[in-house]
Every structure is written in C-alpha cells, then in structure tokens.
C-alpha positions, -999 to +999 in steps of 0.1 A: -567-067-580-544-094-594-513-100-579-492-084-610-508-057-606-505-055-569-468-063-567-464-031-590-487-010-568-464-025-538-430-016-554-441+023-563-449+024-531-417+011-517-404+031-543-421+063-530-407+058-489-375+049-506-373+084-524-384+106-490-362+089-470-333+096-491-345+134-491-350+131-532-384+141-532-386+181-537-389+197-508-384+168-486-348+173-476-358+204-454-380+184-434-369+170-403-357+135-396-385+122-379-415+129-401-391+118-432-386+085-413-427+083-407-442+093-438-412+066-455-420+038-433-455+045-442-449+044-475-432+014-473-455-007-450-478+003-473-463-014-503-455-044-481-487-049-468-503-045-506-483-074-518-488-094-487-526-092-486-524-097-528-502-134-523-519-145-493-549-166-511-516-183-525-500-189-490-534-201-474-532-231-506-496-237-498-495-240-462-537-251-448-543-288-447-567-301-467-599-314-445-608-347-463-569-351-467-579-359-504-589-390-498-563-403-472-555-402-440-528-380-422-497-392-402-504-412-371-533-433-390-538-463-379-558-497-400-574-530-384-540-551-378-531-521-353-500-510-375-492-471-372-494-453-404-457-430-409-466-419-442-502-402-455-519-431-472-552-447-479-540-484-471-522-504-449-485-511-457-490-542-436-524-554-444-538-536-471-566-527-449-581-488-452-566-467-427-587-445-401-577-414-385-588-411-348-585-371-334 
C-alpha cells in the first residue's frame, strides 16, 4: 500500500475514533464513557499505527547509517600521520593519506 494511500486510510480512521468519541456516531452517545473512550482510542491507534508502519521504509533511509559509509570513513578516522579525522572523509586533511576506521 503506498504511503498516499495509507495516510488516507490513517486519517478515516482517526476520523472514525474522532466521531465516537464525540458521541456523533448514531447510537453512540448512549453508550457509556468507557467503551466510547476504547473503541475511539482504537480507532485512532489504529490510524496512527497505519501511517507509522506506511513511512517507516522512509525513516529507516533517513536515520540507518550506511555500512560502507559510501566510500568514506565515519568520525573518529584516523590516516598514516596519526591525525584524527573530525569530519567523514576519504583523505587526510593533513597528509592526503586514505583514512581507516578502526571499531
């Protein structure tokens, strides 16, 4: 399911706890309070979790590190003339040596 899709799926379900919790639903204002307040927070968990699971493939490429570090090396890298590497790069600011990430 794309994510277009899901976000819509997501709000009618928001939409849908929104509408029992209010009482607007026919029939739902003679219920009590607590199943109103379940079956809505249901509803809109639901809808939540819909859109969550629909962006996360975006979050994951957002947020995981890469594990070749495209080609350079990470923070804390260091090259031949012992110089610490601040910023992610494939050469030494110093020496122009490669740089090598030790774990």
């Amino acid at each position: 399911m794309g994510l277009v899709r899901s976000i819509a799926w997501g709000a009618l379900f928001a939409t849908a706890g929104a509408v029992v919790a209010g009482g607007w639903m026919p029939g739902s204002s003679s219920w009590a309070t607590g199943p109103r307040i379940g079956i809505a927070t249901l509803l809109i968990v639901l809808g939540l979790t819909v859109v969550g699971f629909a962006a996360a493939p975006w979050v994951l490429r957002k947020t995981t590190r890469p594990a070749d570090y495209q080609g350079g090396c990470p923070v804390g890298a260091t090259c031949a003339c012992g110089h610490f590497n601040f910023k992610p790069r494939k050469s030494c600011k110093q020496c122009g040596m490669a740089t090598a990430f030790v774990a």
